[in-house]
DOTIDO-191664 format. One record per residue: residue in three letters; x, y, z of N, C-alpha, C in turn; residue number from 1. Coordinates in nm, 3 decimals. Layout:
% residues N
<node resn="Ala" n_c1="X" n_c2="Y" n_c3="Z" ca_c1="X" ca_c2="Y" ca_c3="Z" c_c1="X" c_c2="Y" c_c3="Z" resi="NUM"/>
...
***
This chain:
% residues 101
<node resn="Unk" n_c1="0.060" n_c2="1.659" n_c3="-2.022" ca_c1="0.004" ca_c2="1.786" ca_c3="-1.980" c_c1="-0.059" c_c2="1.775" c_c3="-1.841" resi="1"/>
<node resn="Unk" n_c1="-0.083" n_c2="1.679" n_c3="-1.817" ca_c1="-0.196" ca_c2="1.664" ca_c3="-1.696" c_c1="-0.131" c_c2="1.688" c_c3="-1.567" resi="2"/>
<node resn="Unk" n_c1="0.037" n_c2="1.602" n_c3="-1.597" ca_c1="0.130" ca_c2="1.602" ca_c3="-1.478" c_c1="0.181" c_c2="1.733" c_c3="-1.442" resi="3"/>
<node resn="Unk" n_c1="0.122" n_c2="1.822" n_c3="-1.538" ca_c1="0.207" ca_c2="1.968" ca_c3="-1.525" c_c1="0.105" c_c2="2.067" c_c3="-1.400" resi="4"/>
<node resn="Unk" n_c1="-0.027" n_c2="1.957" n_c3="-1.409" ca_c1="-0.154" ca_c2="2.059" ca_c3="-1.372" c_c1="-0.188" c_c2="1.938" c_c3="-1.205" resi="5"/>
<node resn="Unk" n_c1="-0.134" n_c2="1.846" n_c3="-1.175" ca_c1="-0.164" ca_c2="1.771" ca_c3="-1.078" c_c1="-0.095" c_c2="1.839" c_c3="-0.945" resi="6"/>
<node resn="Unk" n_c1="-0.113" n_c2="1.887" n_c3="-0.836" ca_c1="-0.012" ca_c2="1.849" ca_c3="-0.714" c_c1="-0.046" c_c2="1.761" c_c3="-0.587" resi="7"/>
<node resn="Unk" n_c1="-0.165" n_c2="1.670" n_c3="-0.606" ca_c1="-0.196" ca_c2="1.641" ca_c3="-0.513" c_c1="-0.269" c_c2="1.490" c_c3="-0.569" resi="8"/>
<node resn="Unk" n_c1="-0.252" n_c2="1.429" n_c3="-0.529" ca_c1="-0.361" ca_c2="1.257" ca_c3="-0.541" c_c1="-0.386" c_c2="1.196" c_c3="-0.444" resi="9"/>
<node resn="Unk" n_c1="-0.548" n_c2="1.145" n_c3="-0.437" ca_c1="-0.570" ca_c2="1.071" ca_c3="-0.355" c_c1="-0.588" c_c2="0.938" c_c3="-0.428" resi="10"/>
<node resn="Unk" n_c1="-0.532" n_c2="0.803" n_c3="-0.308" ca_c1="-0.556" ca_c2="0.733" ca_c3="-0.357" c_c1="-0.630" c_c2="0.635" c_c3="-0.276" resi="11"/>
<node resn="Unk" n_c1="-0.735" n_c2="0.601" n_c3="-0.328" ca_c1="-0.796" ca_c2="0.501" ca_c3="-0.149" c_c1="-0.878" c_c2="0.427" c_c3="-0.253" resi="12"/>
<node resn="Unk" n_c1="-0.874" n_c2="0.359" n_c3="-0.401" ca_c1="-0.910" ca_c2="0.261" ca_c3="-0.495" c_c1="-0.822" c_c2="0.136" c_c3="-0.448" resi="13"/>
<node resn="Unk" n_c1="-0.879" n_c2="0.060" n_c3="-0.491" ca_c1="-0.846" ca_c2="-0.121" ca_c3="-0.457" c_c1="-0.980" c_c2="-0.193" c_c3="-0.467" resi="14"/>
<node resn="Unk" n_c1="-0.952" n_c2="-0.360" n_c3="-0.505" ca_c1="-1.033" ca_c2="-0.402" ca_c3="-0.486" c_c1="-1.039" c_c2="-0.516" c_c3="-0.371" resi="15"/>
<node resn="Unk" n_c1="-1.112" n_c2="-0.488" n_c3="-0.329" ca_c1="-1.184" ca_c2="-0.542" ca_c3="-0.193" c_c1="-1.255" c_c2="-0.694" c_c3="-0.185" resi="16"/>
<node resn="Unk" n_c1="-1.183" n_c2="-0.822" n_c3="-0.184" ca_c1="-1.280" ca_c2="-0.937" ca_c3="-0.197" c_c1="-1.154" c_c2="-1.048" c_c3="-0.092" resi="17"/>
<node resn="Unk" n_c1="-1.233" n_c2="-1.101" n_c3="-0.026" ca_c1="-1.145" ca_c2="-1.163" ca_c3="0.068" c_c1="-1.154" c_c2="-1.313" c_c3="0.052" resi="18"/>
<node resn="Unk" n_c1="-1.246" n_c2="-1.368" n_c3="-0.051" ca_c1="-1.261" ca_c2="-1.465" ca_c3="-0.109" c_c1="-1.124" c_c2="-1.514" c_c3="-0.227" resi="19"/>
<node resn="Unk" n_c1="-1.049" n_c2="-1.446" n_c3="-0.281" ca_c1="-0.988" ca_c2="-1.446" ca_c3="-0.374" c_c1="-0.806" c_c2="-1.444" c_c3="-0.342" resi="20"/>
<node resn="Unk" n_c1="-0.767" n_c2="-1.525" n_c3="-0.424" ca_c1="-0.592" ca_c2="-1.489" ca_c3="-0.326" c_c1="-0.484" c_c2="-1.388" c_c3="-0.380" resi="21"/>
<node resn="Unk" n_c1="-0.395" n_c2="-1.351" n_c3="-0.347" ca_c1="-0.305" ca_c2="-1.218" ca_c3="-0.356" c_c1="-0.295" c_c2="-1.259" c_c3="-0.493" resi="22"/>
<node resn="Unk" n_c1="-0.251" n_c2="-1.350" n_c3="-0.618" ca_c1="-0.221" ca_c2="-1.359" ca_c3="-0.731" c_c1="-0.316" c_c2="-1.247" c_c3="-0.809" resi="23"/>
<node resn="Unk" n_c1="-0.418" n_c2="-1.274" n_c3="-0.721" ca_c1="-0.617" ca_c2="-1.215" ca_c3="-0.818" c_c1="-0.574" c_c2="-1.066" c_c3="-0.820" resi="24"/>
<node resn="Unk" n_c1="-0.529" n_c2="-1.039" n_c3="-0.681" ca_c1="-0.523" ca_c2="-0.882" ca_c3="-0.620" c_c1="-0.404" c_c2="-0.775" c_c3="-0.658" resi="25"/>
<node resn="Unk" n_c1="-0.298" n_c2="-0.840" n_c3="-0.674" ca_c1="-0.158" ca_c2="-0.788" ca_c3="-0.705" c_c1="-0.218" c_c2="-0.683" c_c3="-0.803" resi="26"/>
<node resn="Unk" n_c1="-0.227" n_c2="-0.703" n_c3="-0.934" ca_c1="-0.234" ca_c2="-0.630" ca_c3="-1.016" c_c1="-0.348" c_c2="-0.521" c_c3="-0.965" resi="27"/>
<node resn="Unk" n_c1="-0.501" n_c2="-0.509" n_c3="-0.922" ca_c1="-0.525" ca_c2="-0.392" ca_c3="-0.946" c_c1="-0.489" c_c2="-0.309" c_c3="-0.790" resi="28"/>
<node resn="Unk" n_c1="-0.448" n_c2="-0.408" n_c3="-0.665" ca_c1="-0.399" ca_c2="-0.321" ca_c3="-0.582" c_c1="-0.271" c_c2="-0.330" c_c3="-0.540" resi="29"/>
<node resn="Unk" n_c1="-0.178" n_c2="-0.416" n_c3="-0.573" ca_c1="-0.009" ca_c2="-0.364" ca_c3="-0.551" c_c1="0.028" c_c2="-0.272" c_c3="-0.695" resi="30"/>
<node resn="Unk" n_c1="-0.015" n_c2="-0.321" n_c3="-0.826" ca_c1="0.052" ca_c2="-0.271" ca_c3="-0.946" c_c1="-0.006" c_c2="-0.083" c_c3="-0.917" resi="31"/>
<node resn="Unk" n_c1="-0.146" n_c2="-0.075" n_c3="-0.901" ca_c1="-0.262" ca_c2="0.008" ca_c3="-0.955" c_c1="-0.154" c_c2="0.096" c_c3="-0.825" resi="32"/>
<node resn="Unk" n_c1="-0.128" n_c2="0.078" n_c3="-0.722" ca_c1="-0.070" ca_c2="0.162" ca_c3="-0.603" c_c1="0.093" c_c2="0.236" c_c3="-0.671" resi="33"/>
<node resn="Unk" n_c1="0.148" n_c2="0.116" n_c3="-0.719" ca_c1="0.290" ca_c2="0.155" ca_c3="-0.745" c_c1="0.262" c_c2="0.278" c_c3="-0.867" resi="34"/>
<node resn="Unk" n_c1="0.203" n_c2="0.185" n_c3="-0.954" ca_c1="0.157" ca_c2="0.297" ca_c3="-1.115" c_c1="0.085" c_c2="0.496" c_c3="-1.043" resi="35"/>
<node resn="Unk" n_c1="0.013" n_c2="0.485" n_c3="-0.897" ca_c1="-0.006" ca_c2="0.610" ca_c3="-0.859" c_c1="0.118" c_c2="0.641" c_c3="-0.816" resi="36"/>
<node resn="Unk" n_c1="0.214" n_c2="0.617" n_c3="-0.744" ca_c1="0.290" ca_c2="0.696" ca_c3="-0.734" c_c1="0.421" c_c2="0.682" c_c3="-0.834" resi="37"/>
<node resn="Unk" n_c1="0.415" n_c2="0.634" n_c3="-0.897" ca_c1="0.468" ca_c2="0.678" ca_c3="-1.002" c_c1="0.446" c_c2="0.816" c_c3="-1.123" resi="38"/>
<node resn="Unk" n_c1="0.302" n_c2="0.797" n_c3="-1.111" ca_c1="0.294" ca_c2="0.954" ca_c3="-1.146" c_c1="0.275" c_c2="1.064" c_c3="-1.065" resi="39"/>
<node resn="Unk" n_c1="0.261" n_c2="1.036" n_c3="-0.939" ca_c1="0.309" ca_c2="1.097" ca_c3="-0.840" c_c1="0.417" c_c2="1.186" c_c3="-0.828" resi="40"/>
<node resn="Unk" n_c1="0.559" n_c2="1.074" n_c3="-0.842" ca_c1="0.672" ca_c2="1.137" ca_c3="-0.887" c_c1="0.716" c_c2="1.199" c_c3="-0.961" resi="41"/>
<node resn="Unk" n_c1="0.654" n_c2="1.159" n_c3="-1.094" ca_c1="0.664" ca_c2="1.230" ca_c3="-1.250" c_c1="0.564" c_c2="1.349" c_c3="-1.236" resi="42"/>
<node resn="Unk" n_c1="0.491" n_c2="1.348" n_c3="-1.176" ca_c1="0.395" ca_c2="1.522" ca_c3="-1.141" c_c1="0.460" c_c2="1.599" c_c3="-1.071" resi="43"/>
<node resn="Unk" n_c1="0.530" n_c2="1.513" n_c3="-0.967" ca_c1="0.582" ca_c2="1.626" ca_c3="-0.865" c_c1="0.497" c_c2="1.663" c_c3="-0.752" resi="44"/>
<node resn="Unk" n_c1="0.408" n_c2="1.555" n_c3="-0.763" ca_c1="0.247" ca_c2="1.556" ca_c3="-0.660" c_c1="0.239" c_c2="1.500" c_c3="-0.538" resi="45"/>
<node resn="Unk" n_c1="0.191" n_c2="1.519" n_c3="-0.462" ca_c1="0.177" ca_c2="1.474" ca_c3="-0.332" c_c1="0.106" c_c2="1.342" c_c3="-0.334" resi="46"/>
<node resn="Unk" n_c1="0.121" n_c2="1.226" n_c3="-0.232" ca_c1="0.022" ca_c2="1.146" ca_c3="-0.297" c_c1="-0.017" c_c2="1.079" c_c3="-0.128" resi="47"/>
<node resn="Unk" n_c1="-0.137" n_c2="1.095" n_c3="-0.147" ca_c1="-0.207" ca_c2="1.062" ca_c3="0.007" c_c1="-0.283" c_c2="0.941" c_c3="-0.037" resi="48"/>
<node resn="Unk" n_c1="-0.228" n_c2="0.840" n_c3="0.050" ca_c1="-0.282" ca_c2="0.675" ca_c3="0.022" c_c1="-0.368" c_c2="0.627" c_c3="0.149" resi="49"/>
<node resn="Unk" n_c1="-0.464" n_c2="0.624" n_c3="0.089" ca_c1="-0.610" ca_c2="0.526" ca_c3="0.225" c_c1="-0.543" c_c2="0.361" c_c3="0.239" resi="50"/>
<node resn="Unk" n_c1="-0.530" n_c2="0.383" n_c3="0.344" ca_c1="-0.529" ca_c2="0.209" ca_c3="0.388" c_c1="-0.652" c_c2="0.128" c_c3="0.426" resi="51"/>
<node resn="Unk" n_c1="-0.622" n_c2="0.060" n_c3="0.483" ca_c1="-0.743" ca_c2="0.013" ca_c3="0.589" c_c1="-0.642" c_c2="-0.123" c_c3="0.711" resi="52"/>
<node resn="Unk" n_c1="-0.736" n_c2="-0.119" n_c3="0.773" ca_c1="-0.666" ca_c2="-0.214" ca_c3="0.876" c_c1="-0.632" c_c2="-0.392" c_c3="0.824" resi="53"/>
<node resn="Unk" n_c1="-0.672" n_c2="-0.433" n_c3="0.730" ca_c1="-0.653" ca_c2="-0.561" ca_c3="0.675" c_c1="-0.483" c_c2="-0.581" c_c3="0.630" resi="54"/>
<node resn="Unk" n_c1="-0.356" n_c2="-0.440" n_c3="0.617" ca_c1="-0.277" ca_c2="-0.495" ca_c3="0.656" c_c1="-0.195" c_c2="-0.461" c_c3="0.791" resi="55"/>
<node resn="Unk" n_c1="-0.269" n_c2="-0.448" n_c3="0.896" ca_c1="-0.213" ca_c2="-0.490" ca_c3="0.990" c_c1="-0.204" c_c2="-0.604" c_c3="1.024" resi="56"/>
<node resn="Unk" n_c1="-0.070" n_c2="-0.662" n_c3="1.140" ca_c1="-0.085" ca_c2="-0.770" ca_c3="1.180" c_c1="-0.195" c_c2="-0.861" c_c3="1.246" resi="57"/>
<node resn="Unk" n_c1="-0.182" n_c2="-0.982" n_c3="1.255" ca_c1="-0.331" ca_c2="-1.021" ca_c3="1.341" c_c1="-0.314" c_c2="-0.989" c_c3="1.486" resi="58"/>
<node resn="Unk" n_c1="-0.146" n_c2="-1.030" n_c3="1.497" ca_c1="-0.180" ca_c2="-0.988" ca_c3="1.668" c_c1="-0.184" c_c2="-0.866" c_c3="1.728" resi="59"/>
<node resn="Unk" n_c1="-0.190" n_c2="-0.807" n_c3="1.862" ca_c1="-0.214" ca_c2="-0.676" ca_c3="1.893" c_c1="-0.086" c_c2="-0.657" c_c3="1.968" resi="60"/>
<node resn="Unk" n_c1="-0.033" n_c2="-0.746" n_c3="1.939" ca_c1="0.136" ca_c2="-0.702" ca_c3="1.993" c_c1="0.233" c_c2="-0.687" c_c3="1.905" resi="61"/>
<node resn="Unk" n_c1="0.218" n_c2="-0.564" n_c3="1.812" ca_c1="0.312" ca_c2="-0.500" ca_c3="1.741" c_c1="0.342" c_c2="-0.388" c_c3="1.752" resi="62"/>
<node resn="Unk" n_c1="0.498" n_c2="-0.368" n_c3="1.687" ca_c1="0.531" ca_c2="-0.248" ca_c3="1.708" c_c1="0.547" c_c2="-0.132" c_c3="1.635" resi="63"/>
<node resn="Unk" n_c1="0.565" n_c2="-0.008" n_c3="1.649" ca_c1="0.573" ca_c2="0.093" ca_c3="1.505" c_c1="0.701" c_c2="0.120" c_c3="1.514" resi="64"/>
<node resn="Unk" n_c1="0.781" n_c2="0.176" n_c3="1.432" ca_c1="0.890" ca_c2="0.241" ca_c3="1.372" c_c1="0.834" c_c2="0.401" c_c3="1.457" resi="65"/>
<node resn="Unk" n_c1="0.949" n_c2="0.513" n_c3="1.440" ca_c1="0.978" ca_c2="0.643" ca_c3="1.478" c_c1="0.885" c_c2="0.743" c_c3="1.403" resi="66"/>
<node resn="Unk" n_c1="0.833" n_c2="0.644" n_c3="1.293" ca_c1="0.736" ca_c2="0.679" ca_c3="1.174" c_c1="0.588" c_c2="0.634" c_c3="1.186" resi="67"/>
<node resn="Unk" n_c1="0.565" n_c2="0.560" n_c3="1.245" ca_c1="0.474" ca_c2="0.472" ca_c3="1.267" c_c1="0.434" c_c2="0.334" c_c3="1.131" resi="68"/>
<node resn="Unk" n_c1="0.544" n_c2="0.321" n_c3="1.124" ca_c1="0.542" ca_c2="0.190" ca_c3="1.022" c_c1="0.552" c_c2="0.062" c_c3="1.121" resi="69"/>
<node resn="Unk" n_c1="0.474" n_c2="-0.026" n_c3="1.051" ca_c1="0.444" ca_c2="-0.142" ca_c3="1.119" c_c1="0.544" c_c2="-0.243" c_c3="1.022" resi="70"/>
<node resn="Unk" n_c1="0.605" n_c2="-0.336" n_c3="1.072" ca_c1="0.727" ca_c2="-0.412" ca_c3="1.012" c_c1="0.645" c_c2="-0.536" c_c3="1.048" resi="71"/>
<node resn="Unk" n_c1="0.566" n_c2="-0.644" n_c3="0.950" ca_c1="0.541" ca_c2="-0.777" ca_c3="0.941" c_c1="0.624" c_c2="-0.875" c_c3="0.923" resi="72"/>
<node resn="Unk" n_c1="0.584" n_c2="-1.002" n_c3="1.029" ca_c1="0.687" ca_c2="-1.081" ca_c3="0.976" c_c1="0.651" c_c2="-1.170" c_c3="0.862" resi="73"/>
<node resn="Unk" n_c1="0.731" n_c2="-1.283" n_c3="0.838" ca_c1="0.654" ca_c2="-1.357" ca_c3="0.722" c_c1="0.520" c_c2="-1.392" c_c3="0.770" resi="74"/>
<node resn="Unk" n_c1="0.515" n_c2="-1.469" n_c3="0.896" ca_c1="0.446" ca_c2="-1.522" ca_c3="0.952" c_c1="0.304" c_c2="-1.432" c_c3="0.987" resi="75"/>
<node resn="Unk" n_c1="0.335" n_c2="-1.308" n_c3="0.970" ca_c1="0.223" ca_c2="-1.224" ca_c3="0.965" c_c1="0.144" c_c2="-1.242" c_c3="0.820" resi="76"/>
<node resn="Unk" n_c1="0.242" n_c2="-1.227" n_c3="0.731" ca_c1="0.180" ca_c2="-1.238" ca_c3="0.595" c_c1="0.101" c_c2="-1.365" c_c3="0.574" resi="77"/>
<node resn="Unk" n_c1="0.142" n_c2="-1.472" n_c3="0.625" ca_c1="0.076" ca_c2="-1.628" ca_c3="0.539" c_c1="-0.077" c_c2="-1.629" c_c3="0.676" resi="78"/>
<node resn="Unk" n_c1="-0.069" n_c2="-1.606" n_c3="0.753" ca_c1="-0.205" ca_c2="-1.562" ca_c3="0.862" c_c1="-0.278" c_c2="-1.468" c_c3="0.779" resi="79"/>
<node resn="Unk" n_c1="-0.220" n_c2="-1.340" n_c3="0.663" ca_c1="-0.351" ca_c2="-1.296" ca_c3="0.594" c_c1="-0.391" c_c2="-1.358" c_c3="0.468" resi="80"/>
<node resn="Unk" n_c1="-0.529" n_c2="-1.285" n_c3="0.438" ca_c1="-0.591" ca_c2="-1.368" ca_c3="0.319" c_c1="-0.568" c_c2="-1.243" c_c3="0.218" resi="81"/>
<node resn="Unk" n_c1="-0.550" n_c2="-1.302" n_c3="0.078" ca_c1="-0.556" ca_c2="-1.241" ca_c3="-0.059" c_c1="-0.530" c_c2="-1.119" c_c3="-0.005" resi="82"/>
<node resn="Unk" n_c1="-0.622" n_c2="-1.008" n_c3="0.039" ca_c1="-0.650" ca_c2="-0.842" ca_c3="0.080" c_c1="-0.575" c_c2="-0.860" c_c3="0.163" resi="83"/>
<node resn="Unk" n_c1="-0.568" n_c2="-0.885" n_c3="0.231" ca_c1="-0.476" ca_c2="-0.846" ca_c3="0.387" c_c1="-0.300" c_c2="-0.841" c_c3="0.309" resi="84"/>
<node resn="Unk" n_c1="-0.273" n_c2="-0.941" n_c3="0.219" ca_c1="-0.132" ca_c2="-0.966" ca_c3="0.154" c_c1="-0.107" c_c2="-0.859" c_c3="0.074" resi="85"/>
<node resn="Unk" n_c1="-0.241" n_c2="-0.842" n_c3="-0.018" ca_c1="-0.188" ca_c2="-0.721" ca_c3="-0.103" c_c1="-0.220" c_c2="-0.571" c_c3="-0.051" resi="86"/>
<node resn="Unk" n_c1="-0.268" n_c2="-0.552" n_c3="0.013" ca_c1="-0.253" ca_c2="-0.405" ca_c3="0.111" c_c1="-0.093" c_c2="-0.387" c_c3="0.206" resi="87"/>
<node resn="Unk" n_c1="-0.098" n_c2="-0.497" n_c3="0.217" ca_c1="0.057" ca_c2="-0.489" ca_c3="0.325" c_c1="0.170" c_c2="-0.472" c_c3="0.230" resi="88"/>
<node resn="Unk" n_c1="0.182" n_c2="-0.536" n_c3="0.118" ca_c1="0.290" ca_c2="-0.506" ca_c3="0.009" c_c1="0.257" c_c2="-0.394" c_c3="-0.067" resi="89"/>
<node resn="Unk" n_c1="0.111" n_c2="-0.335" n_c3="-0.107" ca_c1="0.116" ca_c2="-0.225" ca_c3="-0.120" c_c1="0.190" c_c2="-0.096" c_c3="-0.009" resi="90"/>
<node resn="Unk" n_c1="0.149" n_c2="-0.110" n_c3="0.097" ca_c1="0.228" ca_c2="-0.047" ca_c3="0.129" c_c1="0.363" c_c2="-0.052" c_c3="0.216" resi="91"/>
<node resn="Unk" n_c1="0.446" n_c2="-0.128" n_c3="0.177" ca_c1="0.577" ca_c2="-0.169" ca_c3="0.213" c_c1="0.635" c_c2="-0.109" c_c3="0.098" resi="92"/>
<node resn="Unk" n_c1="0.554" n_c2="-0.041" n_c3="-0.004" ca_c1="0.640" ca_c2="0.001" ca_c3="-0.135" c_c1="0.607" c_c2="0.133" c_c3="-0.116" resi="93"/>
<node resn="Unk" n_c1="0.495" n_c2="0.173" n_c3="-0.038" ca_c1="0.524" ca_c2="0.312" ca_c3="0.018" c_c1="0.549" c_c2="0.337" c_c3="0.092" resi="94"/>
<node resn="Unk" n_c1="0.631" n_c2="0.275" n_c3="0.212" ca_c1="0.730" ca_c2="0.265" ca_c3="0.288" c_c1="0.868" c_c2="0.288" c_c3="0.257" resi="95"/>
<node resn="Unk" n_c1="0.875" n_c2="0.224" n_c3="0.147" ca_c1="1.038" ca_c2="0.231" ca_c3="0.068" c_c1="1.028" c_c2="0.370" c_c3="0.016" resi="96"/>
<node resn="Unk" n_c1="0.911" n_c2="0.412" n_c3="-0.054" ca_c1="0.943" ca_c2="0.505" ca_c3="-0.160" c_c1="0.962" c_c2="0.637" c_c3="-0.041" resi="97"/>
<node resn="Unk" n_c1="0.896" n_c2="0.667" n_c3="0.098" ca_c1="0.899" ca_c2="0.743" ca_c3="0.190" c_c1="1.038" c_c2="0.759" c_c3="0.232" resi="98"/>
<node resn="Unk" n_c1="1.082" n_c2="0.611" n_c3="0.275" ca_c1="1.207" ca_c2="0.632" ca_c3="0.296" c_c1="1.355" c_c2="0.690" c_c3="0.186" resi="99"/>
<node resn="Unk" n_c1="1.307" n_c2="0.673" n_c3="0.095" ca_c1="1.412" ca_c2="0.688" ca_c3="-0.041" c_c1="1.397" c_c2="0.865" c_c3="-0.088" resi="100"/>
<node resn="Unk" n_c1="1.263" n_c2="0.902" n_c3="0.000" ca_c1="1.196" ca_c2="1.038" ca_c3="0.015" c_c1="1.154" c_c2="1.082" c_c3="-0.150" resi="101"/>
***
C-alpha cells in the first residue's frame, strides 16, 4: 500500500565511520542504497540520493562524464578508506540504474 502513496524519496542515511573497512559498510550503505531504489522503482518514485565528497577521487585531476559522473579508477578506490569505498559503489549503482533510466 505504501508504494501506491510514495512519489518521491530522499535518501541521504549511511553510516559514517572511517575507522572501519568497506566489508563493515557494504551492507548498511551499498545494500541500504540499492534496497531504496528498489522501492523506488516498485513505487514509481523519484529517488533523490545525498552524497558527500568521500567518494570522490583523491586527486583534483578528474574528469566528469556529459552527466557529471565521475569514473574512478581502481587505483582511486584502494587510496579510499571503508566510507570513501562504499559511497563510490553506492553510487556507481546509481549510475547504472540512471543510465538503464
Amino acid at each position: 500500500k505504501l508504494t501506491e502513496q510514495i512519489g518521491l524519496i530522499y535518501h541521504n542515511a549511511s553510516v559514517v565511520n572511517l575507522q572501519v573497512p568497506y566489508k563493515v559498510l557494504k551492507q548498511p550503505n551499498v545494500v541500504g542504497t540499492l534496497n531504496c531504489l528498489k522501492f523506488a522503482v516498485k513505487s514509481n518514485a523519484r529517488l533523490i540520493y545525498t552524497s558527500s565528497t568521500a567518494a570522490l577521487p583523491a586527486s583534483v585531476h578528474f574528469k566528469e562524464d556529459s552527466n557529471g559522473w565521475i569514473t574512478l579508477t581502481s587505483n582511486d578506490m584502494n587510496l579510499k578508506d571503508g566510507y570513501g569505498q562504499s559511497k563510490a559503489v553506492a553510487e556507481q549503482i546509481l549510475h547504472t540504474a540512471s543510465m538503464l533510466g
